[in-house]
N, C-alpha and C positions, 0 to 999 in steps of 0.2 A: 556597493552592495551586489553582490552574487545571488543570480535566483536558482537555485535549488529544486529539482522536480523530481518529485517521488511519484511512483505506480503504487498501489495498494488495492487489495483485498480485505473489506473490513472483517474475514473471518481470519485472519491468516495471523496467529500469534509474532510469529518471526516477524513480518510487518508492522505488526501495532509496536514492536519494540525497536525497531529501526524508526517508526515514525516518531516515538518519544526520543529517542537519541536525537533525530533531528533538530527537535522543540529547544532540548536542549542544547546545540549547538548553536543556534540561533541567540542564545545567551549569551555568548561567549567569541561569536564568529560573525566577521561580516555578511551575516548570509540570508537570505528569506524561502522556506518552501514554499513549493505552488504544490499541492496533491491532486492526485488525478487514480482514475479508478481502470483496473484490470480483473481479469475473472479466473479465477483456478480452475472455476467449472469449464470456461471456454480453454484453455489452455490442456487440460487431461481431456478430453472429449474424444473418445475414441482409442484413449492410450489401453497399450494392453499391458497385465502385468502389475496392474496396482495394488495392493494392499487391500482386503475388502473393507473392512474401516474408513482406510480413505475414500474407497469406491460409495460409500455411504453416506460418507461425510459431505463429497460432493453433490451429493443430489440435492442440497438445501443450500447453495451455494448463489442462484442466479438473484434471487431475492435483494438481497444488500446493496448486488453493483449493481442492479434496475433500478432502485431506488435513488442512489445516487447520484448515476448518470441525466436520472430525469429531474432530479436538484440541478444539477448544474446546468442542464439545457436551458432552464426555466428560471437560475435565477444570477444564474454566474458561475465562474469557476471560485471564485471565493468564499461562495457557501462549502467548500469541501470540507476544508478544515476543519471547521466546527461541527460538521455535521459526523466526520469522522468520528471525531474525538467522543459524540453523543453516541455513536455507535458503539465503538471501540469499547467504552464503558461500559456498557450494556453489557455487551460477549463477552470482554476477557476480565471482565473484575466481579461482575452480576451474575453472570453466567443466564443471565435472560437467553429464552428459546426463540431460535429462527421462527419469525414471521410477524403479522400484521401488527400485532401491539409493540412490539420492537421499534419496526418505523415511524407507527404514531405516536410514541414515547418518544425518540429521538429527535425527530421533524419538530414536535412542540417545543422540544427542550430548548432547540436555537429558531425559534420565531418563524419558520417555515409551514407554510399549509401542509395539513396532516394529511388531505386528500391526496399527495403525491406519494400515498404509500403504496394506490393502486397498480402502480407501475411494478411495484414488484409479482405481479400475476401476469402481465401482459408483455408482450413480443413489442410493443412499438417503438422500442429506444435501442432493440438492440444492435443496431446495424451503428449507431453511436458507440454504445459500446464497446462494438469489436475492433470500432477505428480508434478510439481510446489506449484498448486494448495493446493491438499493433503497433499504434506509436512511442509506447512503453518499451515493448518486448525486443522490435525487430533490430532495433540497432545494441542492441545485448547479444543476441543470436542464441542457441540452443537450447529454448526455452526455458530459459532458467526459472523464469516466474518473480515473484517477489517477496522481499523488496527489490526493486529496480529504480536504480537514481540515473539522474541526468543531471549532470555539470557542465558549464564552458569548459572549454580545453583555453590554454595561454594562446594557442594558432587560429581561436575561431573555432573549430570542431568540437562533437558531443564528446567527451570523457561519459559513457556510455558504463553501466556493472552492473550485477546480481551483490545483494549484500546492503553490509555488513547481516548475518546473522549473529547474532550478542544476546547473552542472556547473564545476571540482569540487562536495566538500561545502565550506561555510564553517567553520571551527574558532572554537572558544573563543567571546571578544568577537563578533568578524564574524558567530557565527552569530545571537547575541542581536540584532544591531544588526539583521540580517534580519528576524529575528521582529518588533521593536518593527515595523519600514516593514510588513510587509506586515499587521499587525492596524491601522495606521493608514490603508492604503488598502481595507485588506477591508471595514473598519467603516464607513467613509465611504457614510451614504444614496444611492444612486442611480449607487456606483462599479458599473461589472460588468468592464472590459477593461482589460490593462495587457498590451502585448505586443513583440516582436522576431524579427527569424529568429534559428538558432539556426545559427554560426559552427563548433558542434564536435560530435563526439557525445558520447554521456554518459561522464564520466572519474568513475568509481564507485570507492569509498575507504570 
């Protein structure tokens, strides 16, 4: 069994759909995710040049990964999962609005105290966070953001990447067959870039 570590942002469409390819993977592949939480707000913070949309978008962004990060302090890394998943719902299929009832719909929904929704108003997790953060990001380099996976290498070492972006998700076989190509170009000495524009925006499933 290979453990599989994904970075996520529960607002981040390209993420929720990589983290479903994952799910699916797991079907099909000897493998298990572990999730773990990174911030798009901390990540753009101070960039110049963005998009005003996005610059707006981000203003409601710290909420989700406080919430989460203070789940996992408090109850383990294995409530991510599901909690994700309660999230993810929410936002990309409900299209439920950023904030309180959010967390306390989601928190209930997988068995979790609703009072850890507090954490999303409050600064005390985020120095968790940003090492969360950073342990995602730093071995990817150029902030690529997420999705960002973490593999064994065959030598011992992170097989470290930005990606897959995929819209839809892939199912069943298709999603395996994904996996196998993209650990064969990850792993590849001296690959770093495989790209395209993108024809659609993200069709989240």
């Amino acid at each position: 069994m290979t453990t599989v570590d994904m970075w996520f942002d529960p607002r981040c469409p390209w993420a929720w759909n990589a983290s479903r390819w994952l799910l699916e993977v797991e079907q099909v592949r000897d493998v298990r995710v572990r999730f773990h939480v990174m911030s798009l707000s901390i990540l753009n913070d101070g960039r110049e040049g963005l998009e005003e949309w996005y610059r707006e978008w981000l203003t409601h962004g710290r909420g989700p990964v406080r919430v989460c990060v203070a789940a996992e302090l408090a109850h383990g890394n294995d409530v991510l999962r599901d909690l994700y998943t309660a999230l993810g719902n929410r936002i990309h299929h409900q299209r439920a609005p950023i904030g309180r009832q959010l967390y306390v719909d989601a928190l209930a929904d997988v068995g979790l105290p609703t009072d850890l929704a507090d954490a999303a108003e409050t600064t005390d997790h985020d120095k968790a966070l940003l090492a969360s953060h950073e342990a995602g990001l730093k071995p990817v380099g150029e902030d690529l953001g997420t999705p960002t996976i973490h593999v064994p290498g065959p030598d011992g070492r992170v097989n470290a990447f930005f990606g897959p972006v995929v819209s839809p998700v892939p199912r069943g076989e298709a999603a395996g067959r994904l996996w196998d190509g993209v650990l064969q170009v990850t792993g590849t000495d001296g690959f770093f870039e495989l790209k395209r524009g993108r024809d659609r925006r993200p069709i989240v499933s």
